[in-house]
N, C-alpha and C positions, 0 to 999 in steps of 0.2 A: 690500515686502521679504520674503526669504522667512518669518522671523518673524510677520508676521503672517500669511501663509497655516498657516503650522502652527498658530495661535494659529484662523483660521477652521475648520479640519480638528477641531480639539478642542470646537471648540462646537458640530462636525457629531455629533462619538463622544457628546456628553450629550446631542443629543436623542433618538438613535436611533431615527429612521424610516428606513425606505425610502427615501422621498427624501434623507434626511440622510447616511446610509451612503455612497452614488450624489455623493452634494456633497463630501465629505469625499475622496474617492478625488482627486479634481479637484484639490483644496485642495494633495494632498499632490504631485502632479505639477507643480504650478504653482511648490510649495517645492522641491523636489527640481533642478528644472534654473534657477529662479532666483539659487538658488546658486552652484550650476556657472557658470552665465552671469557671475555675480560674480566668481570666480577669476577666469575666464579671462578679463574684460572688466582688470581689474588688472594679470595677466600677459602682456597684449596678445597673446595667443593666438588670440580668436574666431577669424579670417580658417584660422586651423591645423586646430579642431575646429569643422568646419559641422554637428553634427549630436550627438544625445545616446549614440549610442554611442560616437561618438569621444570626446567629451569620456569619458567612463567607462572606454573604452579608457588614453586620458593619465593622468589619475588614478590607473590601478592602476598604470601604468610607473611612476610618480614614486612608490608608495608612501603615497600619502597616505591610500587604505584597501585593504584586501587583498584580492585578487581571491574570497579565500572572500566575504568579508561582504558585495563588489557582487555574485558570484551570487546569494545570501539574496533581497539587495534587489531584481535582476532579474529575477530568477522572482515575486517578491511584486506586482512593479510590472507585470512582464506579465498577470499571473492578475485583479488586480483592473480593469487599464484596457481587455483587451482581451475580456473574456469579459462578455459582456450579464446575466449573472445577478447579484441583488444579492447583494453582499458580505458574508456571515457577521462578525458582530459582533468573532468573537474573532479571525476572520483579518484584520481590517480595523484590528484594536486593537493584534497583531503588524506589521502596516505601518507604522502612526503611528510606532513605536517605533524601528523599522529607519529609515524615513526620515527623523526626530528627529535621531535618531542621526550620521547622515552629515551632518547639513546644520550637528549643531554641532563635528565635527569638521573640516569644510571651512571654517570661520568662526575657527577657531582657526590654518589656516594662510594665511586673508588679511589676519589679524590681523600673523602674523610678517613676512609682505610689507610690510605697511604701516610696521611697527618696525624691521625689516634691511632697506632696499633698499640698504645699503650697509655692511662691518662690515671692522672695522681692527686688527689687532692688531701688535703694534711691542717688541720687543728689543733695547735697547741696549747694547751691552757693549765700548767702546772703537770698534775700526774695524769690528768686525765686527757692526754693526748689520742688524738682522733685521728686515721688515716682511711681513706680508700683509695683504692688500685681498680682497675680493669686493665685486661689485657686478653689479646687474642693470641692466640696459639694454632697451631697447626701439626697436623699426622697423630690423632686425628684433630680435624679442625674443631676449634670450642674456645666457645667466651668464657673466661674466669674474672668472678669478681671477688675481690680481699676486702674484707674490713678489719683493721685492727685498732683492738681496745684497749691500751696500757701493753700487759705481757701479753692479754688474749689477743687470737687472729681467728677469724673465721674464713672459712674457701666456700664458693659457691662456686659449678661449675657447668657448663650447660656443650654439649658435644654434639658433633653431625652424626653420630653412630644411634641421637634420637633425634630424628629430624622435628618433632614441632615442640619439644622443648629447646632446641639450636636457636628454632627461629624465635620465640619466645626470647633467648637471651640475646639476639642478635638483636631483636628491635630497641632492647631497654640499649644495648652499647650503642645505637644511633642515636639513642635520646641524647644519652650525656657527651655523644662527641657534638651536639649542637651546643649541650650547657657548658662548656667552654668557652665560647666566645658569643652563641646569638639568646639565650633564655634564663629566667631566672629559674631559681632553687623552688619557688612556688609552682611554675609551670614544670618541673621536671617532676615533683611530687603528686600535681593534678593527675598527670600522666598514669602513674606509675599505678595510683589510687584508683583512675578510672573516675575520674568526679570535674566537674567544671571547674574550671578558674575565678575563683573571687578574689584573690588577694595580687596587692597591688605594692610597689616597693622593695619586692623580696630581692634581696643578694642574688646573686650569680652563686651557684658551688666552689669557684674557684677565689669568691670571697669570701667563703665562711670561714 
């Protein structure tokens, strides 16, 4: 798991040899795309991203970390894997960090996969009863979002067979697996709109 590789990469940085330094680089590569491989083995993406730049490519469309903080890490991960000199302590000590980093960040959004693959919110108010749905699906992998109005339903559906409408729909299914429990109805709307947050007070979606 990649855990315990970073957990090996740490017990490379306390002995500090040469050969440790040289093992610990390893550790953290072996964490880095074990991860990745995680998400994307969850989001039945693999067959999408054959390769670690693509997956890091996907990743920064979707927002799950910003294209500043993967340069950081790709220039750190280039310097240490590809250059035969060993590793300087303290730039080896900035890599664990940066790649720490990403891996518990990317473990917190397969986390919400795991807890939304599916989220419901419902408005009832006589006939004019209000639902929406999102739901993930797989083969092929794609975000569908439902709204329905009385008899009417509307589908939206968004597939990895178009990768940057997928990730398009994939970001807004992060938003609302936050507004479940950490954001109100106003900041999911900011979002959505593209416009700052000026209101204060707003409901939760799972209060409306």
């Amino acid at each position: 798991m990649p855990f315990d590789y970073l957990e090996f990469a740490e017990d490379e940085l306390e002995r500090d040899t040469p050969a440790a330094r040289i093992n610990c680089v390893g550790h953290l590569k072996r964490a880095i795309e074990c991860e990745l491989d995680t998400l994307f083995g969850v989001l039945h993406l693999s067959k999408y991203a054959p390769n670690l730049p693509k997956k890091l490519e996907f990743i920064a469309a979707i927002g799950i970390v910003s294209p500043r903080s993967l340069t950081k890490l790709n220039k750190m991960r280039n310097r240490m894997e590809h250059e035969y000199a060993i590793p300087e302590f303290q730039e080896l000590d900035i890599y664990f960090d940066l790649a720490s980093s990403f891996i518990h960040t990317l473990e917190g959004y397969i986390f919400m996969l795991y807890g939304y693959s599916e989220m419901f919110w419902r408005h009832a108010s006589g006939d004019d009863a209000v639902a929406f749905r999102v739901a993930l699906r797989k083969d092929p992998a794609r975000v569908i979002f439902y709204l329905t109005e009385g008899a009417a339903c509307t589908e939206l559906s968004f597939d990895a067979t178009t990768p940057s409408e997928y990730c398009e729909g994939l970001k807004v299914y992060f938003l609302m697996c936050r507004a479940t429990a950490l954001v109100s109805s106003g900041y999911v709307l900011s979002k959505l709109q593209d416009k700052p947050l000026y209101l204060s007070g707003m409901s939760r979606p799972a209060d409306l």
